[in-house]
Every structure is written in structure tokens, then in C-alpha cells.
MDAnalysis code that builds the backbone (N, CA, C; Angstrom):
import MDAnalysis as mda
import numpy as np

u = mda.Universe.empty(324, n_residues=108, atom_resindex=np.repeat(np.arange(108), 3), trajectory=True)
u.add_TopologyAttr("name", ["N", "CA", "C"] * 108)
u.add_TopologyAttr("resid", np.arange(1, 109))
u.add_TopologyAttr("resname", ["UNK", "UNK", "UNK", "UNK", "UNK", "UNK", "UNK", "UNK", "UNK", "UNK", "UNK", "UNK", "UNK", "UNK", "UNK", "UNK", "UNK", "UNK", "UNK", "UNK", "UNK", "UNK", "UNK", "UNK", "UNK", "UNK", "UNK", "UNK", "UNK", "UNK", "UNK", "UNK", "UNK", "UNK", "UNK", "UNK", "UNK", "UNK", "UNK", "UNK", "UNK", "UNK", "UNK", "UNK", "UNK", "UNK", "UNK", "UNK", "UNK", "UNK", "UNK", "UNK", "UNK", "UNK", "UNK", "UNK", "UNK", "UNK", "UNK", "UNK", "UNK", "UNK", "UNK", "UNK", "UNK", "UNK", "UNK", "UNK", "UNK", "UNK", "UNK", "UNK", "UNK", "UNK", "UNK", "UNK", "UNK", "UNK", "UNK", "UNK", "UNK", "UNK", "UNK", "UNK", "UNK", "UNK", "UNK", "UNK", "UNK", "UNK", "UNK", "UNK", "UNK", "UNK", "UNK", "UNK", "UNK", "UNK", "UNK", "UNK", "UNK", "UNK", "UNK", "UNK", "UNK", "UNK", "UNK", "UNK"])
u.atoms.positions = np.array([
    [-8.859, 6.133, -12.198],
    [-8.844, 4.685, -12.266],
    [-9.456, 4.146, -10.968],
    [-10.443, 3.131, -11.337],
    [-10.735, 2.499, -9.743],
    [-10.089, 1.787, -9.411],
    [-9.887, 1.169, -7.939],
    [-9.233, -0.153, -7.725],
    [-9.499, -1.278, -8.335],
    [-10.754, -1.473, -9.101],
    [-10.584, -2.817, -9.584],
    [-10.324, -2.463, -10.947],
    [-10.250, -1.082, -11.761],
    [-9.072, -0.994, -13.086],
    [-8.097, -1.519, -12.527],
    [-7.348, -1.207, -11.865],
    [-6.257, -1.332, -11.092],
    [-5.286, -2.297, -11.054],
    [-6.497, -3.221, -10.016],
    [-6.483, -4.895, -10.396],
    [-6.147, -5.303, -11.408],
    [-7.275, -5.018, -12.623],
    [-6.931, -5.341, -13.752],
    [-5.820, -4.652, -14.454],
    [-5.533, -4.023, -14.555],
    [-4.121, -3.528, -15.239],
    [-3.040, -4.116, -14.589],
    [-3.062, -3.956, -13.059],
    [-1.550, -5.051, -12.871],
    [-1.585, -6.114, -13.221],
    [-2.943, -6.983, -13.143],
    [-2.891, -8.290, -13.717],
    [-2.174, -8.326, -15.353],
    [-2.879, -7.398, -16.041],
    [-2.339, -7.705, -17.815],
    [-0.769, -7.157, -17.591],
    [-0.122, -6.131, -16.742],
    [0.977, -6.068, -17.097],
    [1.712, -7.335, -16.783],
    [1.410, -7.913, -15.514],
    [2.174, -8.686, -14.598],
    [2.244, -9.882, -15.876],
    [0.987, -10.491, -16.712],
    [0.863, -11.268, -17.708],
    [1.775, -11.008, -18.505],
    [1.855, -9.786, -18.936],
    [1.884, -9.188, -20.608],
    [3.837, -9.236, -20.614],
    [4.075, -8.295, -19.561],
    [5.581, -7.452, -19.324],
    [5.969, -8.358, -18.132],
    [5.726, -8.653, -17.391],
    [6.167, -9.090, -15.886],
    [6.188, -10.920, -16.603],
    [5.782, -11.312, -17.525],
    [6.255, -12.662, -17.591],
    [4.958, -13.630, -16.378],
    [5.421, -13.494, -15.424],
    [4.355, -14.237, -14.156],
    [4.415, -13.522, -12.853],
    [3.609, -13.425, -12.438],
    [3.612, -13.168, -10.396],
    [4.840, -13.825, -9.615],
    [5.578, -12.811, -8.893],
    [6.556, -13.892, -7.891],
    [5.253, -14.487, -6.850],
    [5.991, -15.410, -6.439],
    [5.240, -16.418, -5.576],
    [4.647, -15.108, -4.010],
    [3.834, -15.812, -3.754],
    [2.874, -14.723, -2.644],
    [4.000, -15.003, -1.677],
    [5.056, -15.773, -0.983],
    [5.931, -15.194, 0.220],
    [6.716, -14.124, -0.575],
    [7.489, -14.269, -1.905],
    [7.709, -13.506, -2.512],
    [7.782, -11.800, -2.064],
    [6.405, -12.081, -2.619],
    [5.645, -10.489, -3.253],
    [5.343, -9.966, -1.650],
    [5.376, -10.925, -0.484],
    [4.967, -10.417, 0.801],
    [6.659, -9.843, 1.194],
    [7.577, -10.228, 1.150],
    [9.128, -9.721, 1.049],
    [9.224, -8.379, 0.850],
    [8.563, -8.385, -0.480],
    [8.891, -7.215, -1.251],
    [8.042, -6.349, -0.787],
    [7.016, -6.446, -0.670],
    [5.899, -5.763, -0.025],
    [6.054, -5.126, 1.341],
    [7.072, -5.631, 2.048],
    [7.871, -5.509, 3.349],
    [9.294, -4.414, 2.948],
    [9.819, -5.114, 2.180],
    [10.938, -4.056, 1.524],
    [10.155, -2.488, 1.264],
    [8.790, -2.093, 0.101],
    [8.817, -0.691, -0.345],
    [8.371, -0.319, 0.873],
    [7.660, -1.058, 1.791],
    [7.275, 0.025, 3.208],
    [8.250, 0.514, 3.545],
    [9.269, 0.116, 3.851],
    [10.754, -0.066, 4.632],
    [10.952, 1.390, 3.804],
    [11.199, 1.589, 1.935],
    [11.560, 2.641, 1.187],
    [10.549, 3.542, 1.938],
    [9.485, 3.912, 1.781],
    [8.011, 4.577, 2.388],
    [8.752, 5.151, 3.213],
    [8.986, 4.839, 4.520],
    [9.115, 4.253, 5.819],
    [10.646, 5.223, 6.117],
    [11.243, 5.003, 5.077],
    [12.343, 5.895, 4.961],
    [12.571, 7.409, 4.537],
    [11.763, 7.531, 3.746],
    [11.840, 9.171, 3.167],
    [10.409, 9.844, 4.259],
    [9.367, 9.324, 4.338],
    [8.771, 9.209, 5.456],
    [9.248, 10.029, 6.774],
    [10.824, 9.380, 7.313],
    [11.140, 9.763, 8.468],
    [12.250, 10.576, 8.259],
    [12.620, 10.846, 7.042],
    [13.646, 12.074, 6.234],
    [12.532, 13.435, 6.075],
    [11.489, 12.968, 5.690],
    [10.880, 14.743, 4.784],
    [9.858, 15.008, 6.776],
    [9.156, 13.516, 7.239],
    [8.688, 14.783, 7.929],
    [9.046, 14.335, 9.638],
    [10.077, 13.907, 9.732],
    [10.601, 13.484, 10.758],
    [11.600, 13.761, 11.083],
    [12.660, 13.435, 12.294],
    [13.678, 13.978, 12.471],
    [15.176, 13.472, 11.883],
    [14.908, 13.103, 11.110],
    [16.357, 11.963, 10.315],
    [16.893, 12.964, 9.190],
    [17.881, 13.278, 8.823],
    [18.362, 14.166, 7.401],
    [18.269, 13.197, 6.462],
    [18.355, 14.025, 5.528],
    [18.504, 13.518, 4.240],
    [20.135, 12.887, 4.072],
    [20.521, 11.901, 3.410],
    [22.067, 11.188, 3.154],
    [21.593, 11.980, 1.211],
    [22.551, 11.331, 0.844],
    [22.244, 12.324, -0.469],
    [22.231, 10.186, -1.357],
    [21.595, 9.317, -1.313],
    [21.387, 8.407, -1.363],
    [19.760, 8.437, -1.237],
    [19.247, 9.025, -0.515],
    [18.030, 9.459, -0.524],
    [17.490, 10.519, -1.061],
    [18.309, 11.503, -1.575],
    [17.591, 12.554, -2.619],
    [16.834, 12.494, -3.549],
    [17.195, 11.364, -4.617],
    [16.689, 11.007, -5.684],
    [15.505, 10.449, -5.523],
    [14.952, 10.153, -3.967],
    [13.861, 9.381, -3.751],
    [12.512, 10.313, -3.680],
    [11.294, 9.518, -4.716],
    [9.991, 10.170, -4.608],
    [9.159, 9.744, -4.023],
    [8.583, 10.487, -2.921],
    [7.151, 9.933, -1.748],
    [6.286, 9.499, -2.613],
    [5.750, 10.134, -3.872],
    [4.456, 9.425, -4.453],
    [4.915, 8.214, -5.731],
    [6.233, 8.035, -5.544],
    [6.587, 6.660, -6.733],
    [6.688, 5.974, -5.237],
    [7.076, 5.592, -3.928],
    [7.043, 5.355, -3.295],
    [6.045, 4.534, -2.575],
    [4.644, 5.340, -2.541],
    [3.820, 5.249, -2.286],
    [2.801, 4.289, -3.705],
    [3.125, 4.309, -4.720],
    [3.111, 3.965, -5.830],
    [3.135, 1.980, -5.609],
    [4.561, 2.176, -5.265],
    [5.134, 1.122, -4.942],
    [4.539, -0.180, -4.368],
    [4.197, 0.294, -2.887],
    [3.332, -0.137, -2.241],
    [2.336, -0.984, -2.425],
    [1.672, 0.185, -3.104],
    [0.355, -0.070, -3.685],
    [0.051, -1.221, -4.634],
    [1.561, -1.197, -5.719],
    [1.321, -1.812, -6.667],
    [1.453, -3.406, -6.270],
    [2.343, -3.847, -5.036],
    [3.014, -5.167, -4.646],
    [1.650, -5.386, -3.897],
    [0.846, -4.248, -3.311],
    [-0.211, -5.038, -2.612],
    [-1.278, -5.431, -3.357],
    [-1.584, -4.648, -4.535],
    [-2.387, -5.276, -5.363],
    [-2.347, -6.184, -6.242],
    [-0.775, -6.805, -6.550],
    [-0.555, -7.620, -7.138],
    [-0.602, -9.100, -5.836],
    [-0.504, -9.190, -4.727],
    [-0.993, -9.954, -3.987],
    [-2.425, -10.095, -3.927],
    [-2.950, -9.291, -3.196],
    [-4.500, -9.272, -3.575],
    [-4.878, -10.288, -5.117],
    [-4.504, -9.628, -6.062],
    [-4.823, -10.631, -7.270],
    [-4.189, -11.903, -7.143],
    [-3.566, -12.415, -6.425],
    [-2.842, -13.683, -6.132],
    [-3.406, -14.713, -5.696],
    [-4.119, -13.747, -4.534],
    [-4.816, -14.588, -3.759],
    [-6.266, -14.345, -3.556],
    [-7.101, -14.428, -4.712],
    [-8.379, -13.672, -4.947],
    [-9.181, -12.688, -4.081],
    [-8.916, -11.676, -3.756],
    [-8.924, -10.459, -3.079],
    [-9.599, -9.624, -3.773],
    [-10.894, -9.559, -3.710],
    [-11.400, -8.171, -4.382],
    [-11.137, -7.144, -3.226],
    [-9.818, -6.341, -3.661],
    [-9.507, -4.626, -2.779],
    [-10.983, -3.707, -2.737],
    [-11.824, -3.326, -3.762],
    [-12.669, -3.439, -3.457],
    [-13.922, -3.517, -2.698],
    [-14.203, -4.981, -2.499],
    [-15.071, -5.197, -1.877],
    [-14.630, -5.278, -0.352],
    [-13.545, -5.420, -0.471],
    [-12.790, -5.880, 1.042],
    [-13.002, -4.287, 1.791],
    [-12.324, -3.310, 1.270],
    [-12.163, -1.993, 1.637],
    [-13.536, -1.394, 1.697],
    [-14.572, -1.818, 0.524],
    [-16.134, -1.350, 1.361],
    [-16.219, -2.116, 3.106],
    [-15.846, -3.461, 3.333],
    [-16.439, -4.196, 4.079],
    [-15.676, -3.262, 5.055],
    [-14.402, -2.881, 4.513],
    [-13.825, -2.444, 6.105],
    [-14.160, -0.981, 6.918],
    [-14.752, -0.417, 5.485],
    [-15.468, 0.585, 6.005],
    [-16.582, 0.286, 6.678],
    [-17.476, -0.621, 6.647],
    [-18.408, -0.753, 7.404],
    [-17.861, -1.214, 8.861],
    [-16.773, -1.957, 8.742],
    [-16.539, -2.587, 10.260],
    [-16.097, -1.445, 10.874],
    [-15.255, -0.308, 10.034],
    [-14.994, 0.666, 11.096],
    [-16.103, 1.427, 11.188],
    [-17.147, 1.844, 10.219],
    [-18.134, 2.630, 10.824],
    [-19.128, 2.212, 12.118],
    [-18.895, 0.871, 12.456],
    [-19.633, 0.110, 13.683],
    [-18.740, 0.092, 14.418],
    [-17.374, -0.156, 14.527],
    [-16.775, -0.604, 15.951],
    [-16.220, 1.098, 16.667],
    [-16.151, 1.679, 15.345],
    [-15.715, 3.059, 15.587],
    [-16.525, 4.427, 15.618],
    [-17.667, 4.064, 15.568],
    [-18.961, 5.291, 15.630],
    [-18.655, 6.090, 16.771],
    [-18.403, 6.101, 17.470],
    [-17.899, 6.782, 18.812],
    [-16.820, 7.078, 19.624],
    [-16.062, 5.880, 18.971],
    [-14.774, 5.868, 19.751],
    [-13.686, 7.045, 19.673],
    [-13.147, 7.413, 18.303],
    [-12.548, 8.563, 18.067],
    [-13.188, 9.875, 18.707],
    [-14.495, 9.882, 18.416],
    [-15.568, 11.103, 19.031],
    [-14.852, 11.472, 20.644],
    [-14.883, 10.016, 21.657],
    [-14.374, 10.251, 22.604],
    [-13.426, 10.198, 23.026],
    [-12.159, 9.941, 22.350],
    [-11.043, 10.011, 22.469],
    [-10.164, 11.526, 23.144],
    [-10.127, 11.558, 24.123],
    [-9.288, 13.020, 24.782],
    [-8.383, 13.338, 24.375],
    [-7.424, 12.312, 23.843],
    [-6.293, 12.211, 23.137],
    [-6.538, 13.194, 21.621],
    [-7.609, 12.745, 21.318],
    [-7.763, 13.740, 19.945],
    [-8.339, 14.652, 20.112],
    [-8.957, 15.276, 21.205],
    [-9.402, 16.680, 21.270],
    [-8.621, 17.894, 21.321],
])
């Protein structure tokens, strides 16, 4: 699926099943909340935090899922081609960043 299937499929569900879009502070809440989930199993599987057994049941790639889906349903909110935006940002990093990582000591 590309990102702009994507687009379009959350849009018809959000239509179809979802009734309407929560409002964009909304969906920015929530969008704040699944990082937070992310953010959590995250610092359980490869960090130093244990597992509570409240977190077992939790999956990194529905997780990650998650994310994705609240940000693209913003994006469609607020006319956002993901897309075109994510080509553009590849170009800004291939110019501001052509070298920089290269010389980074830190990453050698």
C-alpha cells in the first residue's frame, strides 16, 4: 500500500465506520497518547524498564500501527499530502545533511 492508499483508506474508513474525524486538537491528544503506548513497550523490549504483566499483551507493530494511523488521519484533516511532504523532506535532508552525518565522530 502507498501512503497516499493509505490516506485514502483512512479517509473512507474514518467516513464509512468512524462516523467523522475527532477535531485536529483532538486527534493531536491522541496522537500524543499512542507515542506515549510506542514509547512504552519501546523502553520495556529494548531498554532498561521490565515488563509489568499490563504490558504483555502489548504489540510493537499494532503500536506502531497506531501512530501512524492518528497521524495520517491528521494529515487528511488538514490537507497534507504525507507524500509529497516526505519527498520534500527528503530533499531538505539530502541538502542540509550531505555531509554532516559523514562527519560526525560521534558516529564513527
Amino acid at each position: 500500500m502507498t501512503i497516499e492508499e493509505a490516506q485514502q483508506k483512512v479517509d473512507e474508513w474514518i467516513k464509512t465506520v468512524g462516523v467523522r474525524y475527532f477535531s485536529e486538537l483532538t486527534n493531536m491528544a491522541i496522537l500524543t497518547e499512542e507515542v506515549g503506548e510506542l514509547a512504552r513497550i519501546m523502553a520495556r523490549t529494548y531498554g532498561d524498564q521490565s515488563f509489568k504483566k499490563s504490558d504483555l499483551d502489548k504489540n510493537l507493530a499494532d503500536e506502531m500501527a497506531d501512530v501512524l494511523w492518528v497521524l495520517i488521519c491528521l494529515a487528511n484533516q488538514t490537507g497534507v499530502n504525507l507524500t509529497e511532504a516526505l519527498e520534500k523532506n527528503f530533499e531538505k535532508k539530502n541538502i542540509r545533511d550531505a555531509e554532516r552525518h559523514k562527519n560526525n565522530e560521534k558516529l564513527k
